[in-house]
LUMFI-965058 format. One record per residue (C-alpha): residue number from 1; residue in three letters; y, z, x. Coordinates in nm, 4 decimals, always signed. Example, Ala and Ser with C-alpha at 12.3 -4.5 7.8 and 13.67 -1.06 7.14 Angstrom:
<recs>
1,Ala,-0.4500,+0.7800,+1.2300
2,Ser,-0.1060,+0.7140,+1.3670
</recs>
This chain:
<recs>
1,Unk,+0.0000,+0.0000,+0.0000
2,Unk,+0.3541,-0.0769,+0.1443
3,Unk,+0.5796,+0.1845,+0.2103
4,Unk,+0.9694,+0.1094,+0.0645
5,Unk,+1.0871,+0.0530,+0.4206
6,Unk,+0.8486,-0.2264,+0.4485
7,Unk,+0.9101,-0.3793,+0.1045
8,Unk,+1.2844,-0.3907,+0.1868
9,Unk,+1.1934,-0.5580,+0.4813
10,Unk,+1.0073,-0.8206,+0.3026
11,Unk,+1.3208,-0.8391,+0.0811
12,Unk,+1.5741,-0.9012,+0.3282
13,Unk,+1.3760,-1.1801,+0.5229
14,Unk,+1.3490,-1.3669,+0.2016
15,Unk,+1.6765,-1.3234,+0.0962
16,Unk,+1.8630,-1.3873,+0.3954
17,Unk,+1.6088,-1.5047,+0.6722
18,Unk,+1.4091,-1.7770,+0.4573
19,Unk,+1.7303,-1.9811,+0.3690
20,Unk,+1.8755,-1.9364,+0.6905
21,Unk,+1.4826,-2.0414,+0.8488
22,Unk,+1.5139,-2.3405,+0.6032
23,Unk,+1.8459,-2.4838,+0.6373
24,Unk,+1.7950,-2.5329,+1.0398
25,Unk,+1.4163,-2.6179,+1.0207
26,Unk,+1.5087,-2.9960,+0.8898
27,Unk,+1.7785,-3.0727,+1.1833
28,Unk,+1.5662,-2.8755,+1.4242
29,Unk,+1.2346,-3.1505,+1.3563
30,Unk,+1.4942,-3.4468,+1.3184
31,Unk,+1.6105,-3.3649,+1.7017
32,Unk,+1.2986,-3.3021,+1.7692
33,Unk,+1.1425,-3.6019,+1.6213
34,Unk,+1.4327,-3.8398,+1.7550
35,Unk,+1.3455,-3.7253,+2.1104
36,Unk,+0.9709,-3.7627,+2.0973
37,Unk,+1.0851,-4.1857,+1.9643
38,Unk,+1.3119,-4.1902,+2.2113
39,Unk,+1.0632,-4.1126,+2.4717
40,Unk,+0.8667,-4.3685,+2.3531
41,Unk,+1.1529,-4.5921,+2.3672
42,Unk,+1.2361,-4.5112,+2.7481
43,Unk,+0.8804,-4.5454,+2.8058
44,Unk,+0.8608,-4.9705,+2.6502
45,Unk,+1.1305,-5.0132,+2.8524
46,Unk,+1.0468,-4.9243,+3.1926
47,Unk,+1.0917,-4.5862,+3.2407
48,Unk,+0.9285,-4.2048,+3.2900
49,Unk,+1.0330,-4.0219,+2.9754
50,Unk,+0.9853,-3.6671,+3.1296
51,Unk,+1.2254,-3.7351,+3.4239
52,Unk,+1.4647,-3.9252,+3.1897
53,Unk,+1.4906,-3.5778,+3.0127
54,Unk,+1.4527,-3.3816,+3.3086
55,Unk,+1.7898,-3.5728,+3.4312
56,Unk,+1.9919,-3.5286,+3.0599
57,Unk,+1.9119,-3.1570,+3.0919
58,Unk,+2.0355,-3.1638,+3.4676
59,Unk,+2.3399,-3.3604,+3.3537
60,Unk,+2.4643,-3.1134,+3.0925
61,Unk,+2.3574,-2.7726,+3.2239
62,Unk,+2.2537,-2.8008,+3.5440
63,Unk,+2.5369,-2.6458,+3.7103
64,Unk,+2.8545,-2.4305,+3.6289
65,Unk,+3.0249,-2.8154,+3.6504
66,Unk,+2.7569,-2.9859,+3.4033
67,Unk,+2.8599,-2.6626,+3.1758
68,Unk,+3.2452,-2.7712,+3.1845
69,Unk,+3.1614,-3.1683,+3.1454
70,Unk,+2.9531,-3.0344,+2.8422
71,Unk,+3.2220,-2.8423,+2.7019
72,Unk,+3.5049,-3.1385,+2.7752
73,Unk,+3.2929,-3.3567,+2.5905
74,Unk,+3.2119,-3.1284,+2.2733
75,Unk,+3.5586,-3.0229,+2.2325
76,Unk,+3.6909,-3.3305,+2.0201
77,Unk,+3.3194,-3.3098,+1.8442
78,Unk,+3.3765,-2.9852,+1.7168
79,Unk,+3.7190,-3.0724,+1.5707
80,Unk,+3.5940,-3.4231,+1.4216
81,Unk,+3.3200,-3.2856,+1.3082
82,Unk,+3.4295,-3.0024,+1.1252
83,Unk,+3.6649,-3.2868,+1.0006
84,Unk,+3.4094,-3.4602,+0.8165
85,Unk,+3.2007,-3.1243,+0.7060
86,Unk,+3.5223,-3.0401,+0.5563
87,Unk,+3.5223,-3.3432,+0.3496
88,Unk,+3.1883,-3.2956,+0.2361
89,Unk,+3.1878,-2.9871,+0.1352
90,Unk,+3.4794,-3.1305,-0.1253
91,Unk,+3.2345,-3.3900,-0.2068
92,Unk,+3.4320,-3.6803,-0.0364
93,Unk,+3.3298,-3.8781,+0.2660
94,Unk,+3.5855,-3.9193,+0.4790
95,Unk,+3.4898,-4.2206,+0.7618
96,Unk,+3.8573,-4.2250,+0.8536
97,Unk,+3.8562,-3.9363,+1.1460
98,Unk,+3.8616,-4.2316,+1.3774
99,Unk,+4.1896,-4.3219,+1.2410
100,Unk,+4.3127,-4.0148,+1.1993
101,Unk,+4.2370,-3.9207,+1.5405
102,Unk,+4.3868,-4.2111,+1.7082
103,Unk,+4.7317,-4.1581,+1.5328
104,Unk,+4.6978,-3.7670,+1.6377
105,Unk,+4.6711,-3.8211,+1.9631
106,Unk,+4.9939,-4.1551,+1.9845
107,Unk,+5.1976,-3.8688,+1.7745
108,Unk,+5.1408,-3.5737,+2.0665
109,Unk,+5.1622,-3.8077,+2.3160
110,Unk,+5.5302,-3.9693,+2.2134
111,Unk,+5.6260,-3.5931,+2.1547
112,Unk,+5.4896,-3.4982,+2.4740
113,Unk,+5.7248,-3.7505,+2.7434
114,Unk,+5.9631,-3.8343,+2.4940
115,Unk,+6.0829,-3.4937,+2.3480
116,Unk,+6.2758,-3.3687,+2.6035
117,Unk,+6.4754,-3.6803,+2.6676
118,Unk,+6.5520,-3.7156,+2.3023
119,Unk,+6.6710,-3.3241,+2.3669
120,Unk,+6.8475,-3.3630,+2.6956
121,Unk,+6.6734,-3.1016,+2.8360
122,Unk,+6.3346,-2.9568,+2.9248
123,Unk,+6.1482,-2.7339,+2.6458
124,Unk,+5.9425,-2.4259,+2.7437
125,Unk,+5.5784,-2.4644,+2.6856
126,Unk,+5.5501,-2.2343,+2.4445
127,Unk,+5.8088,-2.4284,+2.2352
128,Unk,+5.6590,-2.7981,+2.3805
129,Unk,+5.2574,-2.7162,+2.3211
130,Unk,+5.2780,-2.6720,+1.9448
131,Unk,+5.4954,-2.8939,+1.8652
132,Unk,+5.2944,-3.1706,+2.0523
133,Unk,+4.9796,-3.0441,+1.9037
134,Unk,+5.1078,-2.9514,+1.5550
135,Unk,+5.2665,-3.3034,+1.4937
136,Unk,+4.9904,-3.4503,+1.6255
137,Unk,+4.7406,-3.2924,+1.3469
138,Unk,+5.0319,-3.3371,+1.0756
139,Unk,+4.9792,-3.7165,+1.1627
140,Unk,+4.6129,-3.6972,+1.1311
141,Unk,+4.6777,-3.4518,+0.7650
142,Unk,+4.9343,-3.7824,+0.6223
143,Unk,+4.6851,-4.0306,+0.6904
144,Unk,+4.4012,-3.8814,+0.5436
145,Unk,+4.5739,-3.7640,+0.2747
146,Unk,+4.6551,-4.1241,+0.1112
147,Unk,+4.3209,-4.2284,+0.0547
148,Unk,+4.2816,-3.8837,-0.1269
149,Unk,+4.5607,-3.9631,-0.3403
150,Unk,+4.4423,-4.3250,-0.4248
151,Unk,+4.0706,-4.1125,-0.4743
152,Unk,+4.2686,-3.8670,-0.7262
153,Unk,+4.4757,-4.0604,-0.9145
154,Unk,+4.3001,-4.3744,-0.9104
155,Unk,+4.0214,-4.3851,-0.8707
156,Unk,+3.9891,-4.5786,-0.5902
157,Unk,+3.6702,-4.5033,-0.3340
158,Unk,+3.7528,-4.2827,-0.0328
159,Unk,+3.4991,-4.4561,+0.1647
160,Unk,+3.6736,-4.8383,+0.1574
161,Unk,+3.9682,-4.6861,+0.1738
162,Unk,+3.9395,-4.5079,+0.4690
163,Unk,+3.7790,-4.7803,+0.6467
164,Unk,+4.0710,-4.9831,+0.5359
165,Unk,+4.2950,-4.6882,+0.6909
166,Unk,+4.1184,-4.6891,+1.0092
167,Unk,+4.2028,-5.0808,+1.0918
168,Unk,+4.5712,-4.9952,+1.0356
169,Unk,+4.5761,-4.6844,+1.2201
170,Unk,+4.3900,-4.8208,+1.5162
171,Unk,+4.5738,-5.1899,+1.5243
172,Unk,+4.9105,-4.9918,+1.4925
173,Unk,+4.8017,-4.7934,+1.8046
174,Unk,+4.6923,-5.1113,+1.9826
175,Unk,+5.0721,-5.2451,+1.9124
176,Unk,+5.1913,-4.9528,+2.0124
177,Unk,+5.0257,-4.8951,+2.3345
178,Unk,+5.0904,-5.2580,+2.3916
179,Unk,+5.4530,-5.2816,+2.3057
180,Unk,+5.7393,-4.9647,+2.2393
181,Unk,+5.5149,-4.6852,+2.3927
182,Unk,+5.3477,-4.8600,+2.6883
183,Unk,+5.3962,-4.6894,+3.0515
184,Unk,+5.6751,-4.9026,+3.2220
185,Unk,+5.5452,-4.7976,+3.5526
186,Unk,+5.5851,-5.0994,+3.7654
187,Unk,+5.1651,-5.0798,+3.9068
188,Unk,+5.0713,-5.0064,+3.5403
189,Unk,+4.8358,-5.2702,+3.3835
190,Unk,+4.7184,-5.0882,+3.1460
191,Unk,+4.7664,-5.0124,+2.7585
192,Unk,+4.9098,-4.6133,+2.7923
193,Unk,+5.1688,-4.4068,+2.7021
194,Unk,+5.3913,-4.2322,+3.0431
195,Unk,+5.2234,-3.8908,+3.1600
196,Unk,+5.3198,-3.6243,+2.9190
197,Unk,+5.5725,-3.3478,+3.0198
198,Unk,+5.4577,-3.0521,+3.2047
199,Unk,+5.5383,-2.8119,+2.9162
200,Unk,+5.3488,-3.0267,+2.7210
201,Unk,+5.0542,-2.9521,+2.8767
202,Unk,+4.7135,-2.7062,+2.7949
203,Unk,+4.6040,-2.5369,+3.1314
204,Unk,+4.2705,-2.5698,+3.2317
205,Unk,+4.0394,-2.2500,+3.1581
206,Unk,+3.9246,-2.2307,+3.5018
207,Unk,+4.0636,-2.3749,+3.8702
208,Unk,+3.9027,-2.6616,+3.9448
209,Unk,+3.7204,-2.7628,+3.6242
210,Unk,+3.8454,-2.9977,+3.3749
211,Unk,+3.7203,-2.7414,+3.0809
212,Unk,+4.0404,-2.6088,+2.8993
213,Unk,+4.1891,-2.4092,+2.6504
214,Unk,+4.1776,-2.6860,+2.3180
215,Unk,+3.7178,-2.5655,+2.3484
216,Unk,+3.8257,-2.1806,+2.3215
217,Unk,+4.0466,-2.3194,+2.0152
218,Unk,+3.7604,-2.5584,+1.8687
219,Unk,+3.5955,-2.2136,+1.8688
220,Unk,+3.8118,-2.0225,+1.6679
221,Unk,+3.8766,-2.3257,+1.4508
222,Unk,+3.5193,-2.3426,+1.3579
223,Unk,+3.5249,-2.0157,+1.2902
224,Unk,+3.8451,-2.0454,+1.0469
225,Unk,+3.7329,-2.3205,+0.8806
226,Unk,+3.4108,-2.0901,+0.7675
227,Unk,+3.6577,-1.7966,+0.6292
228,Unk,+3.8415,-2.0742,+0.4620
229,Unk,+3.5552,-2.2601,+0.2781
230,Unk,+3.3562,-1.8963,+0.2144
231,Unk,+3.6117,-1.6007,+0.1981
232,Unk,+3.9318,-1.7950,+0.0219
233,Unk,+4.0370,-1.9041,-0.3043
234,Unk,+4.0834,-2.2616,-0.1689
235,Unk,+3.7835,-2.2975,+0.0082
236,Unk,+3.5664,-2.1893,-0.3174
237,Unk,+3.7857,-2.4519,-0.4886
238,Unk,+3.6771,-2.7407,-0.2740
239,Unk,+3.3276,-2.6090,-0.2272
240,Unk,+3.3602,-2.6279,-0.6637
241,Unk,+3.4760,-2.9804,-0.6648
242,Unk,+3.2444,-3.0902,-0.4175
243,Unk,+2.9628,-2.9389,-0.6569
244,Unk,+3.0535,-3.0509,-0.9494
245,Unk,+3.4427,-3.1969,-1.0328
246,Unk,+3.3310,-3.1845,-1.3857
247,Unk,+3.2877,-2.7972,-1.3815
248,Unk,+3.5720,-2.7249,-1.1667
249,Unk,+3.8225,-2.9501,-1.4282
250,Unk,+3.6807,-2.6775,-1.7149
251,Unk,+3.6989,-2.3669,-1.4711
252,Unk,+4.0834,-2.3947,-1.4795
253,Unk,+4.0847,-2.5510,-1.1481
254,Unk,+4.3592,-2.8892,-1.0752
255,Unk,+4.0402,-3.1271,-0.9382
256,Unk,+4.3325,-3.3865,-0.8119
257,Unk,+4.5351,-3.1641,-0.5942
258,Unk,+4.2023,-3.0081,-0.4390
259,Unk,+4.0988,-3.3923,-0.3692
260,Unk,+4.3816,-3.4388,-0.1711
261,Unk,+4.4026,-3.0878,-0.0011
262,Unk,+4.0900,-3.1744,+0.1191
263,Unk,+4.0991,-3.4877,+0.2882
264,Unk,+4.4324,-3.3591,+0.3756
265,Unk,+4.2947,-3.0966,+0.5508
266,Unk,+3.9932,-3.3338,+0.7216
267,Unk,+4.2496,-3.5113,+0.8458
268,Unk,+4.4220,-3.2919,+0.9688
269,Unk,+4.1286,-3.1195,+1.1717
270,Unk,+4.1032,-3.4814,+1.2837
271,Unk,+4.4226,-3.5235,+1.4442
272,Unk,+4.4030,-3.1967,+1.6394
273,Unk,+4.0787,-3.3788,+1.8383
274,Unk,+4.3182,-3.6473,+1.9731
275,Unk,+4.5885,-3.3992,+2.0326
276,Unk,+4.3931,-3.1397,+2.1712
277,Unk,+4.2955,-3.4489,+2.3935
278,Unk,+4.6276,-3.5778,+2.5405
279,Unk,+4.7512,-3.1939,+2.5906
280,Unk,+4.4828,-3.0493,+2.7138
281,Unk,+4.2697,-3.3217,+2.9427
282,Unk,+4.4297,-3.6699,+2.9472
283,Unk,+4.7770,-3.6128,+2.9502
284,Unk,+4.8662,-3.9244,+2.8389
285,Unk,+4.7575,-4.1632,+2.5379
286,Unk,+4.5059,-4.4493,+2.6140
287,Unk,+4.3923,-4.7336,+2.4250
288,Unk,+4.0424,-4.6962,+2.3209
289,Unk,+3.9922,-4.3321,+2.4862
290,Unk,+3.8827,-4.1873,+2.1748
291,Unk,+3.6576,-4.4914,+2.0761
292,Unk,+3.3404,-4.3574,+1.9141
293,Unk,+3.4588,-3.9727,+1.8606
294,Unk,+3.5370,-4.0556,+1.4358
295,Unk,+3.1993,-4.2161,+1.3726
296,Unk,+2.9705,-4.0034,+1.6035
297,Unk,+3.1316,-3.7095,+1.4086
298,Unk,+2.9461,-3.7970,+1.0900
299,Unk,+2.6277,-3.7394,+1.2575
300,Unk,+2.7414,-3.4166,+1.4046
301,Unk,+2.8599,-3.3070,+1.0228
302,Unk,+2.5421,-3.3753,+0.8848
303,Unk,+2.3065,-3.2631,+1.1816
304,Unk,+2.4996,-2.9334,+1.1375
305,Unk,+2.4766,-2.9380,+0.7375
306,Unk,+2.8582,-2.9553,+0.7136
307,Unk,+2.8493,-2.5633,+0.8287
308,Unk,+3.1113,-2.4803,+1.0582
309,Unk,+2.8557,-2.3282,+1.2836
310,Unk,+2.6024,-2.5757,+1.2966
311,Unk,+2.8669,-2.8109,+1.3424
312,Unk,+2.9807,-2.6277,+1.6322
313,Unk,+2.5710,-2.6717,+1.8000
314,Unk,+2.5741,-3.0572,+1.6890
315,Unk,+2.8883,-3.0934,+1.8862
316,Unk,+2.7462,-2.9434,+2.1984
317,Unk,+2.4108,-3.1202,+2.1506
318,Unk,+2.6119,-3.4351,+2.1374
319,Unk,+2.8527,-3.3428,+2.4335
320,Unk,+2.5685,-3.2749,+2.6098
321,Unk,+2.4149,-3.5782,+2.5427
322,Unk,+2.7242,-3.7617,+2.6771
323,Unk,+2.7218,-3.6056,+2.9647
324,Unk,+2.3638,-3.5820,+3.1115
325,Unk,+2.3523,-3.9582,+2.9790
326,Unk,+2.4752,-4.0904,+3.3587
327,Unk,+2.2008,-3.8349,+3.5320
328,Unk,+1.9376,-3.9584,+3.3035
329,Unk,+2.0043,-4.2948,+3.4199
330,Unk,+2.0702,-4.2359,+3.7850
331,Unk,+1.7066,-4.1092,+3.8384
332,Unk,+1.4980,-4.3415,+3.6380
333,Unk,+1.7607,-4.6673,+3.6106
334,Unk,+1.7185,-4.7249,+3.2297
335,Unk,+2.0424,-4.8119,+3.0647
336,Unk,+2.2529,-4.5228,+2.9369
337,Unk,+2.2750,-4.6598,+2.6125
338,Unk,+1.9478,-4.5008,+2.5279
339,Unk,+2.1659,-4.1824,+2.4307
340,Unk,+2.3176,-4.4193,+2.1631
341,Unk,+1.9312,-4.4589,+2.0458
342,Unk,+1.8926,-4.1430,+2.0431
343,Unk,+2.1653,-4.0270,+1.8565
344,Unk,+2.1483,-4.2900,+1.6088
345,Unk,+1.7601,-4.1559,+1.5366
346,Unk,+1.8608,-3.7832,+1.4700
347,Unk,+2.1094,-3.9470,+1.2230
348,Unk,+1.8884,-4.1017,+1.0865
349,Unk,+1.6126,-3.8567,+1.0079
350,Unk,+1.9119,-3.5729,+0.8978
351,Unk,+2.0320,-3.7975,+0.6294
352,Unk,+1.7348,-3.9412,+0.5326
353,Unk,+1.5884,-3.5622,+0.5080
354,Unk,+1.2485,-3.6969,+0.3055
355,Unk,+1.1001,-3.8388,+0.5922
356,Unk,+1.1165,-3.5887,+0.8157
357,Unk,+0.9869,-3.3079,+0.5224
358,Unk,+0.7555,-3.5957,+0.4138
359,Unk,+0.5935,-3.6399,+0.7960
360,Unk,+0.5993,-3.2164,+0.8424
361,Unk,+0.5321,-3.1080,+0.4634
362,Unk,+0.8135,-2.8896,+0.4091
363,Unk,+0.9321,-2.8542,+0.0454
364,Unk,+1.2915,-2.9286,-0.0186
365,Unk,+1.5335,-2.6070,-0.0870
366,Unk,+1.8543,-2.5166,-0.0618
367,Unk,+2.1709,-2.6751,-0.0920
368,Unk,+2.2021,-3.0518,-0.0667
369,Unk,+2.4796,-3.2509,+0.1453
370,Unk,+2.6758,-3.4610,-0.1587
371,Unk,+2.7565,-3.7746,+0.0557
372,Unk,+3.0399,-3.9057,-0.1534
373,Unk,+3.0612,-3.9895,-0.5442
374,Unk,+3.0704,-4.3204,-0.7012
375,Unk,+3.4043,-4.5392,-0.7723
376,Unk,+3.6239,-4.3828,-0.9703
377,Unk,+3.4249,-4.0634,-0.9813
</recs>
């Protein structure tokens, strides 16, 4: 017979372990699962799939350098992909970080070497480095928050329109690069912005390593976002319209301005990746830096199961990724771009779910990721 120490036990695992257990168990097998394929894929084309791993783990953690490169890489991860968890979670898919991101980070960098001569005179960092960063994610908020207006009071399908968005934002940062905000430096060939001020600039977290200050922020970012979708009055609302709009509309709450607080908000997370970018590692803006970050963050949203903390692991899995990529292929010469494979497999098992419970026989439970609605819905 169990004693009531014991049967509380039981409770509590249920209760809180099981769903916990549950909700990881799915992305756990689709890593794992994508790894074993992509072994097999290293393996058709020439090479030893234990030393091509051996190298990616070198590559990321090898070393207290590896660690940092890790870390650089993960940092604009963590704030895209909490971008597009945060649009999920409203029940909107939001393919327009790329975008979003890209304007960020040509909005920081104009207010970062061109501030102080609109001024006359040099701003203090403390003064410089939010303003460069803040305007940067206000950009990123604007943008985002159009095609949740035309989703609101239109109708009109967040998905086209934010692919629409992201050919503007990106061809107006190709002008721009190209034309009014190019370097004028004589031995500049290049499409970049000047070097941003001093002031402007994030410090590195330790001498000598390009880690800095915007990973410790990603941090506590991830962990706001979490208080804001769990512990707030606007967080339940979006996590209600993302549920079910039609509920939310008779619960009292205004389904239209959540829509576009929302994407607003996505966006905005967006931006600060490309600012947190130019202030705190490139110090400048460059044409197709960023290329990649928008799009790889809807894996990392749905690896993690739009939770701020899983999120947070996706991001490092893919930094790390990134960066053991060039170790991998320096000890068995297969082409990096079997990370790419990779990565495209886990994203494929986590959002097609069935087949991975299908091949492992694990009964669906728990909340479900709502993708987007239909036009008009």
């Amino acid at each position: 017979m169990q004693s009531p120490e014991e049967k509380s036990s039981r409770a509590f695992i249920k209760r809180i372990l099981a769903p916990v257990v549950d909700s990881l168990l799915v992305p756990f097998l689709a890593v794992i699962s994508a790894i074993i394929l992509g072994g097999v894929v290293i393996a058709l084309v020439g090479g030893n799939p234990f030393m091509a791993y051996i190298g990616l783990i070198q590559g990321a953690f090898g070393s207290v350098k590896a660690l940092s490169e890790t870390a650089v890489w993960a940092t604009p991860y963590i704030f895209a992909g909490l971008a597009v968890a945060v649009a999920f979670k409203g029940g909107l898919f939001n393919i327009g970080a790329e975008g979003q991101l890209a304007l960020g980070a040509v909005v920081a960098a104009l207010i970062g070497y061109a501030l102080p001569g609109w001024l006359g005179f040099d701003l203090p960092a403390i003064i410089h480095i939010p303003l460069a960063v803040g305007l940067g994610a206000l950009a990123g908020a604007l943008w985002a928050a159009i095609p949740g207006f035309l989703k609101a009071y239109t109708g009109g399908h967040e998905v086209i329109n934010t692919i629409m968005m992201n050919y503007i934002a990106l061809n107006i940062t190709s002008f721009l690069m190209n034309g009014p905000m190019k370097d004028p430096s004589p031995t500049n060939v290049s499409a970049r912005t000047p070097g941003i001020a001093a002031s402007a600039r994030i410090a590195p977290l330790f001498e000598g390593f390009r880690v800095h200050w915007g990973f410790i922020l990603a941090l506590l970012v991830a962990v706001l976002i979490w208080l804001i979708l769990w512990k707030t009055t606007l967080g339940f609302e979006i996590r209600m319209v993302g549920s079910n709009p039609d509920a939310a509309k008779y619960a009292g709450i205004n389904v239209k301005r959540t829509i576009v607080l929302t994407m607003a908000l996505s966006g905005l997370l967006a931006g600060l990746a490309g600012a947190i970018e130019v202030t705190a590692l490139n110090y400048r803006h460059e044409l197709g830096f960023s290329q990649g970050y928008g799009f790889d963050a809807i894996a990392i949203a749905l690896l993690g199961k739009t939770n701020p903390f899983g999120v947070v692991i996706a991001a490092i899995l893919f930094g790390a990724m990134k960066n053991g990529g060039t170790r991998m292929q320096f000890l068995t010469m297969i082409p990096v771009d079997v990370i790419s494979i990779i990565q495209a497999l886990i994203l494929l098992f986590v959002a097609a779910d069935a087949i991975i419970r299908y091949i492992y026989r694990i009964k669906a439970r728990g909340e479900r990721v709502i993708l987007t609605r239909g036009w008009g819905g």
